[in-house]
N, C-alpha and C positions, 0 to 999 in steps of 0.2 A: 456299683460302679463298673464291675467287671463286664457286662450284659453292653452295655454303651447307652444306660439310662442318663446316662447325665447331662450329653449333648442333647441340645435343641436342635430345630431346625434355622434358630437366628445364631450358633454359633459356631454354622459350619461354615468355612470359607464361602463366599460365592465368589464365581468365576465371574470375569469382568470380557465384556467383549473386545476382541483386540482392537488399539486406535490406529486409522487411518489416518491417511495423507488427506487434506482436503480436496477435492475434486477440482481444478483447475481446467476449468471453457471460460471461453470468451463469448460475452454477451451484450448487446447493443441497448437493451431492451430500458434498462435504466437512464440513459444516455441517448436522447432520443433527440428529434426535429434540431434547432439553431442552437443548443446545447454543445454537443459531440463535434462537429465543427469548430466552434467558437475555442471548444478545451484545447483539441487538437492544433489550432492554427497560436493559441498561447504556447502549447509546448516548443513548438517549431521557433515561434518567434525567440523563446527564451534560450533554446539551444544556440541560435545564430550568435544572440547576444555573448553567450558564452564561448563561442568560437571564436568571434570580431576580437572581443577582449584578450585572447590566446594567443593572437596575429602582434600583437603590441611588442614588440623588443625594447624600445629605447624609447620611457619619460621623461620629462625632468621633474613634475611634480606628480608623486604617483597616489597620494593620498585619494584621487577622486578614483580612480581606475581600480583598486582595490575593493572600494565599494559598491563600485560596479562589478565586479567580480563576485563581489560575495550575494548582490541580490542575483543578478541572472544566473548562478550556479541554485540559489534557494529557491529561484522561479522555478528553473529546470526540474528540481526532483521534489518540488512540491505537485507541480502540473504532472511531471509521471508518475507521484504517488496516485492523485484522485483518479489518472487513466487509469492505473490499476486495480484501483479499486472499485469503481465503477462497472468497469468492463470485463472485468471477469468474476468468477466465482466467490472469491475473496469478501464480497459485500454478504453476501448471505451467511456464508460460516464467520465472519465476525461481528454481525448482526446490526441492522439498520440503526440501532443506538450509541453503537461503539463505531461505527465511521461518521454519524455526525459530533460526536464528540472529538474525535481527529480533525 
């Protein structure tokens, strides 16, 4: 035991590589022809929606305008989640199975 017979080579630590950041570019290449457009011209539309609805002061029945609120804010940051994940790097390191299941 004294000699260092008793350690194997499966029971010496190993060193693990340190983890990174994921690499974050921007890339088009997924998002291509009437696609990229189409995404982009929904985000845009849903931000307005969500501006228009901000502009409102004074309802008197505000039940429908709340739910207008809650889809064009859900539109908003669903349409800039798929930019983001499309468009950048993000698609790759969380891997083509885990953004269609998103």
């Amino acid at each position: 035991m004294e000699d260092g017979t008793v350690y194997n080579d499966t029971t010496e630590p190993q060193t693990k590589s340190p983890r990174r950041c994921p690499r974050i570019g921007f890339t088009l290449r997924r998002l291509w022809g009437w696609r990229l457009p189409v995404k982009v011209i929904q985000t845009l539309f849903s931000f307005v929606a969500l501006v228009c609805e901000e502009i409102v002061d004074d309802c008197t029945s505000c039940h429908g305008l709340y739910i207008f609120e809650f889809i064009s804010c859900s539109a908003f940051l669903l349409s800039l989640l798929i930019l983001c994940a499309y468009c950048t790097d993000l698609y790759e390191s969380l891997g083509e199975d885990t953004v269609q299941k998103l």
